[in-house]
N, C-alpha and C positions, 0 to 999 in steps of 0.2 A: 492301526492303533486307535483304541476307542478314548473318549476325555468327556468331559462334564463342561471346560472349562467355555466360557463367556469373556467377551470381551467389550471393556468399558473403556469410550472413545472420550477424549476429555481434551478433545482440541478446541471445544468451545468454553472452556474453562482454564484449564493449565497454556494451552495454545496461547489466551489473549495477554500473557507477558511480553511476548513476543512483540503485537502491537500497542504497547503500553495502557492495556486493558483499553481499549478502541474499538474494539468488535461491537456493532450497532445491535439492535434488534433484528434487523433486518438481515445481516450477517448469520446471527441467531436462527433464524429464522428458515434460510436458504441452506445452511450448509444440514441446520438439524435434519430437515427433511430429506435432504437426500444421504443423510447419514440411516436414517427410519425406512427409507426406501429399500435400503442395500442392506438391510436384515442386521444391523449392529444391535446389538439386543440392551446395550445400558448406556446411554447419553447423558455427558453431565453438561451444566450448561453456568453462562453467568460470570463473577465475578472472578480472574485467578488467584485472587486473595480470599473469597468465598463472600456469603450475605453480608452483607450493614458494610462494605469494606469500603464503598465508595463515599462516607460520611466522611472519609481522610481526602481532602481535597488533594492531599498529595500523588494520591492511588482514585483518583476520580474517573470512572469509567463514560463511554461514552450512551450508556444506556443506566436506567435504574434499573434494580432487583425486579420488580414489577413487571419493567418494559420485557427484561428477557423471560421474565415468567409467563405473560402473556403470548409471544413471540414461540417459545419450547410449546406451549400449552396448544397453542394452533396448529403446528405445524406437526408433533408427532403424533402417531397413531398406534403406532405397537410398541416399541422401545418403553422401557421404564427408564424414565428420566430425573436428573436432580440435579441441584446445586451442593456446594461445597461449604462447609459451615465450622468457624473456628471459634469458640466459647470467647467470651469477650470481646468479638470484633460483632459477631449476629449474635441475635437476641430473639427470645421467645415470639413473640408479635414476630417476626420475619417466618420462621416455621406458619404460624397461622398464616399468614398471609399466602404464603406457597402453596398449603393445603388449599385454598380456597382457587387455585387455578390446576388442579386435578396433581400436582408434583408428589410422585412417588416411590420417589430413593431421594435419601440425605446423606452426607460423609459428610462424616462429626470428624476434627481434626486435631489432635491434639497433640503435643511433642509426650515422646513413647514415657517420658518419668512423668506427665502431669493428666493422665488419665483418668482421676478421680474428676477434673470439672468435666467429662463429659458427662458424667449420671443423671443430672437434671437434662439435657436437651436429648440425649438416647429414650430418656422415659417418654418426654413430650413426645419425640417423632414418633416414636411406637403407638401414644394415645391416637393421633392422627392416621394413625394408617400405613406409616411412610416403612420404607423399605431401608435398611437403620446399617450403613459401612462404620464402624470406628477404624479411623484411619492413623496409624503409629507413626505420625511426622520423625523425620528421623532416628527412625527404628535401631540404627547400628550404635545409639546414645547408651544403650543399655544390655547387657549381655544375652544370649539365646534365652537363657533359665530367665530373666526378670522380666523376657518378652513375655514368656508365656504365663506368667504369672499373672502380668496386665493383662492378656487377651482374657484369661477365665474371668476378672474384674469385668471388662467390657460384657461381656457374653451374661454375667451375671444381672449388668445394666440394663439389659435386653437386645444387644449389640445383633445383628441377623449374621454377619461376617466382621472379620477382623484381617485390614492389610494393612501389607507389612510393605513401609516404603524406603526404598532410598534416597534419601532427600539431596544427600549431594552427588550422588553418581559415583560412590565409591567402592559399592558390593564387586564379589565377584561369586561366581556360582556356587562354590562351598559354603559361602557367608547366607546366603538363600536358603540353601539345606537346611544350613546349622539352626537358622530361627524359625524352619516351619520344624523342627524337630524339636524345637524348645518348644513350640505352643502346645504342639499334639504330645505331648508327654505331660502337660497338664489338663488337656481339654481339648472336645471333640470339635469344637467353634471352626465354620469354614473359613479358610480363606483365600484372601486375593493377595495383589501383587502390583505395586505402584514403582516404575524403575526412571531412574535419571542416566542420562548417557556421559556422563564427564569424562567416564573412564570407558568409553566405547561397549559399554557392556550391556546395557540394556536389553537387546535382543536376545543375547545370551541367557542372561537372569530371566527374562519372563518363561523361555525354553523350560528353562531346569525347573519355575516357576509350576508349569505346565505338566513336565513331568511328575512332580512332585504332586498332583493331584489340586492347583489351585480353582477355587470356583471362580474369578473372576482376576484379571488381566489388565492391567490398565494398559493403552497406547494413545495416539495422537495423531494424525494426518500430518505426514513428513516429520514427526516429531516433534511438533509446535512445542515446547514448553518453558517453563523458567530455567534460566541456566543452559546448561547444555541440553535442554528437550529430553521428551521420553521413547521411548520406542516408538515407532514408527509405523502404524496400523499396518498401510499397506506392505512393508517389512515383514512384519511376524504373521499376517497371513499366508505369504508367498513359505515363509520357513517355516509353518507347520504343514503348509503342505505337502513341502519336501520330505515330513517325519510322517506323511500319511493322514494328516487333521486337515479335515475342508468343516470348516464354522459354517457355511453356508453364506459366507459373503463374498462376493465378487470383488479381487482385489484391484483388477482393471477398474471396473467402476469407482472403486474408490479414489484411483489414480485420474479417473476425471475428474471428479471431484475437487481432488488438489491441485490438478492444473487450472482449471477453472477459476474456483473460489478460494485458494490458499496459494499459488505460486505469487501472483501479482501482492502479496503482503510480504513477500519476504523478501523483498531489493538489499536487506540487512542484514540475512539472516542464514548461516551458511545451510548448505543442502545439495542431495543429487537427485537427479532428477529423472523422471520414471522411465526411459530408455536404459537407463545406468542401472535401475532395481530391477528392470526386468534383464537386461542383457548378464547380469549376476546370475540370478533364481536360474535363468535357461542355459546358462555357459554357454554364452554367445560371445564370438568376440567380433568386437566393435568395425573391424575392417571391412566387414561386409555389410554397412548401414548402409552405404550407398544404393546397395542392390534391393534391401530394406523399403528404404522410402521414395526407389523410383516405380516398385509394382505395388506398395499400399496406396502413394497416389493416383498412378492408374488403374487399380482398381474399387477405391477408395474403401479403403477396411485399416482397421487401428495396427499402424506396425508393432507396437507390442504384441498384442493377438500373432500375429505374422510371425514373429522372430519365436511365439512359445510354441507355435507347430511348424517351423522351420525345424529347428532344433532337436524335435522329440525324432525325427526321423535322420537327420545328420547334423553334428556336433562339430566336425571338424570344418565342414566347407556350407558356402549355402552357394550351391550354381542358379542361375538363370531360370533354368527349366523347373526346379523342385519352389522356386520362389514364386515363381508366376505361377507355375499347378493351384500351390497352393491359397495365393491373392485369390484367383479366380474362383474356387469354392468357398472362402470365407464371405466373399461379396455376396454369393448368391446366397451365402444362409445368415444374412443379415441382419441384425433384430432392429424390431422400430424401437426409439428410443422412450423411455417413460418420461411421462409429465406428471408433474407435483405443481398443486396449489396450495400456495401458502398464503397466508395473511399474516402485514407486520407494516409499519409505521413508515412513510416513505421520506418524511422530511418531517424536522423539528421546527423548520421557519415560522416565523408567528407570521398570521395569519391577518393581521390589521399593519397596512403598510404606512398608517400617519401615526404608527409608533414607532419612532426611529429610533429610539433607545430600548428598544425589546428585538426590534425586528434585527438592526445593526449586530444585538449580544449573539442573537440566534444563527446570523451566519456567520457571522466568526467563529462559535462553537461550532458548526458544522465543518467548515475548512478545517477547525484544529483536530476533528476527527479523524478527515479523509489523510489531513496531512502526517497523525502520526501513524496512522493504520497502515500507510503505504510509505513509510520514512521520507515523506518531503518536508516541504515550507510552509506553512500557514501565511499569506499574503492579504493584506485589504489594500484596494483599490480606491483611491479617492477621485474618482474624477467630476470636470466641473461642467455643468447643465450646458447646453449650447443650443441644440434643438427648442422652440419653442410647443407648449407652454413651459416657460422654467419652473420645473419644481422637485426637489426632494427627495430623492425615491429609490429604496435600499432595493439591489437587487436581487431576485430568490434561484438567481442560475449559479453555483458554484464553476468556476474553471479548472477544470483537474488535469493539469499537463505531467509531461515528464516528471518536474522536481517538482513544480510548486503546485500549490493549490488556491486561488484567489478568488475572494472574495470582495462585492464591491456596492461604489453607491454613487448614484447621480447626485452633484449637491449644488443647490442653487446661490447660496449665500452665505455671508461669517458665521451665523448664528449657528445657521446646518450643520457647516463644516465644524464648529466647535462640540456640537450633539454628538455628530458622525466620530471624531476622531477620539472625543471623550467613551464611548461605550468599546469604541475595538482596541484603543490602549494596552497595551500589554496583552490582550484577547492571541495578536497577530504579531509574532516579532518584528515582521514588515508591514511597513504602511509604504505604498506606492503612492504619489502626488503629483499629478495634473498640472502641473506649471505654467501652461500656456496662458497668454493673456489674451483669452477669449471674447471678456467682457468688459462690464463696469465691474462687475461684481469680483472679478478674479484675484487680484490683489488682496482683498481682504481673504478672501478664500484660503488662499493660498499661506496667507501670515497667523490667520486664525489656527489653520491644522497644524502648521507647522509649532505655535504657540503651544497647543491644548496634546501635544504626542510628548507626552511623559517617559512612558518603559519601549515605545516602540521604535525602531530607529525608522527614518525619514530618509525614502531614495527616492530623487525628484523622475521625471520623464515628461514628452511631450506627448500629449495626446491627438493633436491634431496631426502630428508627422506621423506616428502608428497607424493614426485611422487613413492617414495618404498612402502609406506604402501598403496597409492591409489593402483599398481599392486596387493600387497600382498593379501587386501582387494576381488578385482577382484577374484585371483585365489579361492582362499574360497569360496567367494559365488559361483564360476561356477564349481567347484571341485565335487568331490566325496561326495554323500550324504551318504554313508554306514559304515561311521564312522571309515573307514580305514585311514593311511597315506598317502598324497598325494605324489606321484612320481613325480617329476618337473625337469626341467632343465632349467638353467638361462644359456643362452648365449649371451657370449661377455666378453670384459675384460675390462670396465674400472670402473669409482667410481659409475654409475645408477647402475651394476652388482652386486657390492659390497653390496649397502645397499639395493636392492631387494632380493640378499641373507641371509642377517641379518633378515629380516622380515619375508622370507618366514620360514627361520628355528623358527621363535617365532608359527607357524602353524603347524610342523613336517612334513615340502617336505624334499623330498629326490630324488636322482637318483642313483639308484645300477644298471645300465647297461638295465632293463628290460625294461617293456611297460611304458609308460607316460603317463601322465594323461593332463601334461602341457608341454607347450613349451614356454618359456620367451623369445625374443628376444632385445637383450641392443644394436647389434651396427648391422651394414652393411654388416657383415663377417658374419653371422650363418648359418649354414650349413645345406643346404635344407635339407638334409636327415635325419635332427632329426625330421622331422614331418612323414617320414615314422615309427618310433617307438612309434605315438602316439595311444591311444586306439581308437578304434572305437567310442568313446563318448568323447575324449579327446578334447582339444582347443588349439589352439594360442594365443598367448598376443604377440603385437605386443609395445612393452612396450618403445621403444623410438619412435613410428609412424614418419618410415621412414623404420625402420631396417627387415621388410617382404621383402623378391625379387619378383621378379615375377614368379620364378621358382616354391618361397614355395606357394605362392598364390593358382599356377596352380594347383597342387598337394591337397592344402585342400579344391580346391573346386571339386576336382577329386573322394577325400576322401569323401565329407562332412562334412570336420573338420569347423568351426567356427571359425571366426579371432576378435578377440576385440583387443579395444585401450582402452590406461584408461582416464577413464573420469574425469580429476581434481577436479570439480564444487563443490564436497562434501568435498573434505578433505581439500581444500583451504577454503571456509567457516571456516571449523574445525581451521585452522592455526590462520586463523583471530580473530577466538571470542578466542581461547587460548591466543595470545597476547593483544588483549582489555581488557581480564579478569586481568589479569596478570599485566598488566598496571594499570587497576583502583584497583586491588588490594596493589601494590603499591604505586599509586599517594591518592586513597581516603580510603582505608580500615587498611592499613600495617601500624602499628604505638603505639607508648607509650604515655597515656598521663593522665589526672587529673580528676573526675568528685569530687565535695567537697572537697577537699584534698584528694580521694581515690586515687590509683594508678591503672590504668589500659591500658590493651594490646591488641591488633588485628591484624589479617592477618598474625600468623607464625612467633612472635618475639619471642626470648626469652625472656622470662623476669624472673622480680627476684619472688623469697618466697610472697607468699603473694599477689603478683598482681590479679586485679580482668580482667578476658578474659572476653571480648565481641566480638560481629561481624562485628564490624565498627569501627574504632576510631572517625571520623567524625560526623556516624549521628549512632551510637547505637541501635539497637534497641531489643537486646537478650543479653542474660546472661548465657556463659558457666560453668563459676566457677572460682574457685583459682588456680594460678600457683602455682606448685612445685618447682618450681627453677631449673628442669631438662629438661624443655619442655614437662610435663604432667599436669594433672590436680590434686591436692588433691581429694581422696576419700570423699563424705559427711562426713564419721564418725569419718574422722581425720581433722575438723576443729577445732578451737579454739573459743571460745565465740567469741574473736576480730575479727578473720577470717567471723565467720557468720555474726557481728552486716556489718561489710563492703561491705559483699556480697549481703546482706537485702537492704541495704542504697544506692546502684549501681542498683539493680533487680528496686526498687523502684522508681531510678530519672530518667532508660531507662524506664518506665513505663511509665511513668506520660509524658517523651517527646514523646513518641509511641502514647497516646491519645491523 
């Protein structure tokens, strides 16, 4: 089957709904390129509301128009590329501005009855050069004949194509038909095909889309988009193939691509995953993955690749022998991978770090980036100076854990701390706070942020006990694997010595004068020559990074000894979700209260005889048992009928709000 049709990728535009328009430059930048790599021929880029949309701070993106225009501009090289453009949200000056970074396709968008304000910005793009979609926002507004009525309007504007979209995902394939057959019964004007999946049909629509002779295709990597997302690049490649269409894009690649650069965004966002699209496209079924991924790791080659010429030779079984034949020649005819260079903005941090009210704004906004992009926590760190010299000093390393994302700052004194906690306010919903009483200075510290956090809420934690357990931590894993006591010695005298010794002794370190295993260093003063007593496999922990000399340095590298710092990133996370936890379990779980007249309790109350425990007070949704009135539970077989009918009648009504 021969087609004309193109396909226009728009997971860098309709996709960034998904991460509440969050996708950086740099996002921009990496995926475009390997979108222009793998031959997709119209890449739209930028805002998913389209130009000027980020002047609504509500809809604030994490890049400007500019930044992804410059970013698209670098990175692609054959693809015709553009942004999205809705009359009254962009404005003339943003076209000029796009021209002036080579951008050439624009989709003018307008809801399909209000067609007439596209005419001034269809004229402009065209004076510009640009490559001109009028795009019929909710196309199904208007019947097939008034579709086509707008389209000859558009086309008359100087419109180059006119698509026809589903904005809420509620076409189904005759509905497709019916409105290219309204346009082309007024006018020859090409078009394209923009589909939402609400009603699972997208892949279907673009099909019949295809059939119907469209020039252009809209989809999305995994189907990133507003709402229920659009077709699914990698999707409607694999299905036209099956109808005999090969576009000439590699849909494996693409599927790196979204493993790569699109899986890790969408912890929110429902999706299957490319084993699952290709074990469909191939009629594989799944019981044989084992056999799958024990000869693609042994031979290392892409078990998708694997399962699509398994398959084309047998459907029903994949034995041993046909799976390994196979591994083994795709290994050998391997391809090298391609490398793309791009250029794109790597950090927004400002650059003068004795602005602590610039620098402070800038990594908050970046935390609040990475943290909507990937659905965590936007977190700021308060911690207070200890190390000398005391001073001030925002830092430019983001921490990107599982949930959160934290952001942070050394701060020496009240005045700091009131700078530091005034600029990240509300920036960060959480402010993290250093409580230790380190200094003279702590106390104020401490009262000042806690004073100056307005919109953010305030979870305390100890910093000196993190930074002990992160060493303590350290020394274990690098320690002695032989299941002896470790020999250690903590040097220095003050309160980081103290609680690294608490911690190390919860591991059983010791030093009885012999060889060491370990050497701790807490302050400035440690005396080189305790690393002459280390073992030949022994280490250094350099446990306040500053407290090594250069004398001890010389010496372990003399030795061979090994010098580590400790790395925070893991037990600050750790501090973090303990006070979030601990929070929601008091603000939404901890509590007494009523379900019918029943009496019941959650999150660690005591309560009296009788009370029914659940795991929420708020929102229920499990059934412990009975309180004893000691803080245990009643054994089943010492209930009372009345005990049980309450317990039934609570099991029952968290039941019924569970379903």
């Amino acid at each position: 089957m021969t087609t004309k049709v193109q396909l226009l990728d728009t997971t860098l535009r309709d996709g960034s709904y998904v991460v509440d328009f969050q996708l950086t430059s740099r996002d921009t930048a990496l995926i475009a390129a390997a979108l222009d790599s793998n031959n997709v021929p119209f890449i739209e880029v930028g805002h998913g509301v389209g130009m000027g949309a980020s002047a609504n701070p509500n809809t604030r993106a994490a890049a400007s128009d500019e930044d992804y225009l410059r970013a698209a501009s670098g990175a692609i090289s054959k693809a015709r590329w553009g942004m999205f453009f809705i009359p009254g949200i962009g404005r003339e000056e943003d076209l000029e501005l796009a021209a002036t970074y080579g951008m050439s396709m624009v989709r003018i968008g307008t809801n399909v009855t209000e067609v007439a304000k596209s005419e001034p910005f269809i004229q402009k793009a065209k004076k510009l050069g640009m490559f001109v979609s009028a795009n019929f926002m909710k196309t199904y507004a208007a019947s097939p004949e008034q579709v086509g009525r707008y389209a000859r309007q558009s086309m008359e504007y100087g419109a180059d194509i006119v698509c026809v979209v589903d904005s809420a995902g509620g076409m189904f394939p005759e509905d497709v038909r019916a409105y290219f057959d309204g346009v082309r019964s007024q006018c020859d004007v090409p078009l394209g095909f923009h589909g939402h999946n609400n009603m699972g049909m997208a892949i279907a629509n673009s099909l019949v889309a295809v059939e119907l002779g469209a020039a252009i295709v809209d989809t999305s990597i995994r189907g990133m988009g507003r709402s229920a997302g659009n077709a699914a690049t990698e999707i409607l490649l694999l299905a036209l193939r099956r109808r005999g269409i090969d576009l000439g894009i590699d849909p494996l690649r693409i599927m790196t691509v979204a493993e790569q650069r699109i899986d890790p965004m969408l912890r929110n966002y429902p999706q299957v995953d490319s084993i699952g699209i290709i074990s469909g496209y191939a009629q594989f079924h799944s019981s044989f993955m084992g056999t799958i991924n024990d000869y693609a790791q042994r031979y290392s080659v892409d078990p998708r690749e694997l399962i699509l010429h398994v398959t084309r030779e047998d459907k029903v079984n994949a034995p041993a022998e046909l799976v390994e034949r196979i591994a083994r020649t795709l290994s050998a005819q391997r391809r090298i991978p391609m490398r793309v260079q791009v250029t794109a903005e790597r950090s927004n941090i400002a650059t003068d770090p004795d602005d602590l009210v610039e620098a402070t704004r800038a990594v908050t906004f970046e935390a609040n980036v990475l943290a909507k992009k990937y659905g965590k926590l936007a977190v700021f760190n308060v911690v207070q100076c200890y190390r000398s010299p005391r001073r001030t000093r925002v830092s430019t390393s983001i921490m990107d854990g599982p949930e959160y994302v934290i952001a942070s700052a050394e701060v020496a004194d009240a005045q700091a701390a009131a700078t530091i906690v005034d600029a990240a306010d509300g920036g960060a919903p959480l402010l993290l706070l250093d409580c230790d009483l380190k200094t003279t200075h702590s106390r104020g510290i401490i009262e000042s942020a806690i004073a100056h956090a307005k919109q953010s809420q305030v979870l305390h934690y100890s910093d000196l006990s993190a930074w002990a357990r992160c060493v303590a931590a350290l020394v274990a894993r690098r320690g002695a694997s032989d299941g002896r006591m470790l020999a250690v010695n903590v040097a220095g005298n003050n309160a980081l010595a103290n609680h690294i010794e608490r911690e190390l002794a919860l591991i059983g370190s010791r030093d009885e004068g012999a060889q060491l295993d370990a050497v701790v260093a807490c302050d400035d003063q440690t005396d080189p020559g305790l690393v002459e007593r280390l073992r030949p496999d022994g280490f250094l922990v350099d446990a306040l990074i500053g407290a090594v000399s250069e004398r001890m340095s010389e010496v372990c590298r003399e030795r061979g000894i090994p010098i580590y710092r400790p790395d925070m990133r893991a037990v600050i996370h750790s501090e973090a979700a303990t006070a979030v936890g601990i929070a929601t379990l008091v603000s939404r779980v901890q509590g007494i209260g009523v379900i019918d007249g029943i009496s019941i309790a959650a999150g660690g109350m005591l309560a009296p005889l009788g009370t029914v425990i659940v795991d929420s007070i708020n929102t229920p949704s499990r059934v412990y048992g009975v309180a004893d009135g000691k803080g245990l539970l009643l054994p089943a077989d010492g209930l009372t009928a009345e005990l049980q009918r309450r317990l039934a009648h609570v099991e029952e009504s968290v039941a019924s709000t569970v379903g």
